[in-house]
N, C-alpha and C positions, 0 to 999 in steps of 0.2 A: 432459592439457591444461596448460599453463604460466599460470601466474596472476601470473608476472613484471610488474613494470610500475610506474607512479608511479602515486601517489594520497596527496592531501591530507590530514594528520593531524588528523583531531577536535579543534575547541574544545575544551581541557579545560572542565567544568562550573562554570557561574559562582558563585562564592559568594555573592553580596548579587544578591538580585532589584532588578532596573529598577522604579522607580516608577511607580504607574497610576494617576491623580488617580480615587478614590473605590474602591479595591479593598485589601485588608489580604492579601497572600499569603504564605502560608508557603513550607514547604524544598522544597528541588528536589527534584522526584520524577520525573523523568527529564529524558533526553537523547539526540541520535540527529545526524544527520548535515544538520537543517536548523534544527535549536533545541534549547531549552533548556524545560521545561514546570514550572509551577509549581501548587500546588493555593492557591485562592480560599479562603479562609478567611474563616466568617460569613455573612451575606447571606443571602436568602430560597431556597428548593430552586429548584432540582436546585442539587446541590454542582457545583461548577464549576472549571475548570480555566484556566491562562492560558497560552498558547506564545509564546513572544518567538521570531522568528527569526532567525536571524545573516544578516549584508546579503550573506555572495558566493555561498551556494549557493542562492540564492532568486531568483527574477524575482516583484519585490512587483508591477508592472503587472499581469503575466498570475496571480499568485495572487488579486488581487484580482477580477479580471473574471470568471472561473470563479467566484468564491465569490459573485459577485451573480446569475449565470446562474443558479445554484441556488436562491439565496434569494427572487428575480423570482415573485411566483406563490403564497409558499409551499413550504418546504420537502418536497423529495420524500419518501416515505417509504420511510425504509431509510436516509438519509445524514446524517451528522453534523450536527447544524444549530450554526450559529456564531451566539452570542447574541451576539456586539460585538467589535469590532474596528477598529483601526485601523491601516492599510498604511500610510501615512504620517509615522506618528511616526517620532523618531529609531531608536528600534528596535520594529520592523511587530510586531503582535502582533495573535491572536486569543483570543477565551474559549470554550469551548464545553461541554456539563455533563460530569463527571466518571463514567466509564465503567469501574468499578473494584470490587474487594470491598475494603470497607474493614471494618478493627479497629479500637481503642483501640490509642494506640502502634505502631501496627505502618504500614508505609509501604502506600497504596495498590497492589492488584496489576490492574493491565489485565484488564479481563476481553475479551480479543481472541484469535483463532485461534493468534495463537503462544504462548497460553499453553497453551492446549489443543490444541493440535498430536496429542499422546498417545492423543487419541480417535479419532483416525482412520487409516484406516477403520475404520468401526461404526456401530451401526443408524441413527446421522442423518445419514450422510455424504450420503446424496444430498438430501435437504432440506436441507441447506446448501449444496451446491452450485447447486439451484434457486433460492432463494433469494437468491445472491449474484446468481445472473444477473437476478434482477430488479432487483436496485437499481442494478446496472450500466444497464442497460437504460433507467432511468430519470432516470438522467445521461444518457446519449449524447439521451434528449427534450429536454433540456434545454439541446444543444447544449455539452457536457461531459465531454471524454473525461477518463478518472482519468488515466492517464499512471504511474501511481505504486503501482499493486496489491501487496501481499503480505500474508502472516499478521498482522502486525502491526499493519496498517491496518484489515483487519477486525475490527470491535468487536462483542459478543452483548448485548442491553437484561437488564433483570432478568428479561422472560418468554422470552428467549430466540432474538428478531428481531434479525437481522441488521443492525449500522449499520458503512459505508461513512464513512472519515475523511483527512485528506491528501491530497485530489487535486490536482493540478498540482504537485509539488514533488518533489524530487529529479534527476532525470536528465531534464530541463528544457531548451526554449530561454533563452540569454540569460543564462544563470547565471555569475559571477563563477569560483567554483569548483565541483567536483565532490565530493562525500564520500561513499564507498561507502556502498551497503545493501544489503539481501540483496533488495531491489527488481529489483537487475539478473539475477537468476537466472530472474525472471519474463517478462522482456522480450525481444523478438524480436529478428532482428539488425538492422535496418533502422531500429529505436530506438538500439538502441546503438551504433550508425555514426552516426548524424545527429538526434540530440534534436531539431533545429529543424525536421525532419517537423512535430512538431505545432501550426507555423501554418500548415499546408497542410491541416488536420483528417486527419494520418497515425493520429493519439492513436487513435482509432474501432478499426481492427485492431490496435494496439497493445493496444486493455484486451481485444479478443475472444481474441490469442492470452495473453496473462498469464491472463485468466481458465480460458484451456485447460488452461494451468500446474498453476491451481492446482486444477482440478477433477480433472486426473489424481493428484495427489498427495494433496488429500483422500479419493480415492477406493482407491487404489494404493498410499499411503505411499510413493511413490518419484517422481520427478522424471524424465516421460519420454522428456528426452533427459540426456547428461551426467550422469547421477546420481551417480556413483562420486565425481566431484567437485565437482558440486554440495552434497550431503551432506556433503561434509568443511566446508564455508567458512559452510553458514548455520547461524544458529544453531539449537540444540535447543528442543524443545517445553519450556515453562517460562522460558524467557531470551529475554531482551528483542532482546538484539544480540550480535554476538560481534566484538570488539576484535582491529584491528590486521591486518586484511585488506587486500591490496593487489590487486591487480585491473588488467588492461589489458582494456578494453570491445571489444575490435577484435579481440582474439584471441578471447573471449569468444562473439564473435559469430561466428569462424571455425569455432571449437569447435561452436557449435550447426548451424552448416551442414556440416559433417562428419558430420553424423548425423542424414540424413534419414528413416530409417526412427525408428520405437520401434513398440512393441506392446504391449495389454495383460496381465495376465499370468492370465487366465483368461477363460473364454466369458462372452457373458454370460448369464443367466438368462433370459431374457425379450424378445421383439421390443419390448416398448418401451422397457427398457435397451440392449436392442441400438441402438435410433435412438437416443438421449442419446447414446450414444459413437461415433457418428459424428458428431453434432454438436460434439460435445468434438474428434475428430478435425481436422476441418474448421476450427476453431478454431485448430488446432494447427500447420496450415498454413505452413511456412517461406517461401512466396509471399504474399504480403498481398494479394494479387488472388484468391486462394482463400479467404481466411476469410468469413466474417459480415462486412457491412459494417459495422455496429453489432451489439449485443445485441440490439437491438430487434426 
């Protein structure tokens, strides 16, 4: 596969945080391809977090209307809940609690699937895959497709439930610029030819095949289509992102339609593992008229 192409080169990371009338934040503790994240320092628990966005890979309208579809009700459970925010400052920002192991001295470490990538597969891989499909499941209720799945976004609580973070961002209608993630290794071709799918509600088979993605590769360790170079461009279990990838989304997308078959790489155990991975199959679907219509 040729990964030839243009792609916008990362915000380097800001030195001085943006000011938030009544919040004291400390150093940058990460950054990625739609902001810049700061930890909240002080204040009553949960420790909390602040993301400042950058204005051209963001659509602040439609991050903002998803984020109150969520919120409407009551936050679902399973998905990040955003304690405050505002899309309309000069630079959009949200807070939401801090989902990390933290030390003395030591910078917080994401407690999310790509940090733990290494565990799988093994003995919880299918309760996280069940799991994730719930909380999906309980977006697409909510009138909420993610659009934006991967390791990364997947966050684990201290007892070990799954929360769901970042939806609508990245690979987006309406966005100024594009900055790679390893988001697009999840996403079908039909996302990656036409982001603006999702004000047609395309997002729906979008997160069923992403999550097909990732269920086969929690499950399999391998990515089941592309893998060979898949595997080389995302990053490894323990790292956050991996710098300086360039990517053409249209080739990407030709790449995965070249390869309509995959297969798993052993029987399965059991007819009711056997039906899970036809529903992961099914999911898998390079026709979006074949998936799940939602999780739901």
């Amino acid at each position: 596969m040729s990964w030839r192409g243009t792609i916008c080169a990362l915000e380097p990371p800001s030195m001085e945080a943006p000011q938030v009338e009544g919040l004291k934040l400390g150093k940058l503790i990460g950054h990625g391809g739609c902001g810049h994240v700061y930890q909240v320092l002080g204040g009553s628990p949960p420790e909390r977090i602040v993301k400042f966005f950058d204005e051209a890979p963001v659509n602040r309208a439609l991050l903002e209307k998803m984020t109150l579809r969520l919120e409407t009700g009551g936050w679902p459970a399973g998905v990040m809940q955003v304690l405050a925010a505002d899309f309309g400052a000069e630079r959009a920002y949200w807070i939401t609690p801090l989902v990390a192991g933290t030390e003395p001295g030591v910078d917080p470490i994401p407690r999310n699937l790509q940090m733990w990538l290494h565990e799988h597969p093994g003995t919880y891989s299918w309760k996280l895959v069940k799991s994730l499909a719930r909380v999906i499941a309980r977006m697409h209720e909510r009138r909420v497709a993610h659009g934006n799945l991967k390791p990364g976004n997947i966050f684990f609580s201290e007892e070990g439930e799954v929360i769901v973070a970042d939806w609508a961002l990245g690979n987006m209608p309406g966005i100024g610029r594009f900055a790679f993630t390893d988001a697009v290794l999840y996403q079908p071709p039909e996302q990656l030819r036409n982001p603006n799918g999702y004000l047609d509600e395309a997002g729906y088979r979008w997160d069923t095949y992403a999550f097909g993605v990732l269920a086969h590769r929690i499950l399999t360790g391998k990515f089941p289509r592309c893998h060979e170079t898949f595997d080389i461009v995302a990053p490894a279990s323990g790292v956050a992102r991996k710098e300086g990838i360039q990517a053409d989304l249209f080739k990407i997308a030709r790449s995965l339609e070249n390869q309509q078959e995959f297969r798993w790489p052993d029987e399965a155990q059991n007819p009711l593992e056997e039906g899970f991975r036809h529903w992961i199959d099914r999911c898998l679907s390079l026709d979006p008229l074949l998936r799940p219509s939602t999780m739901g």
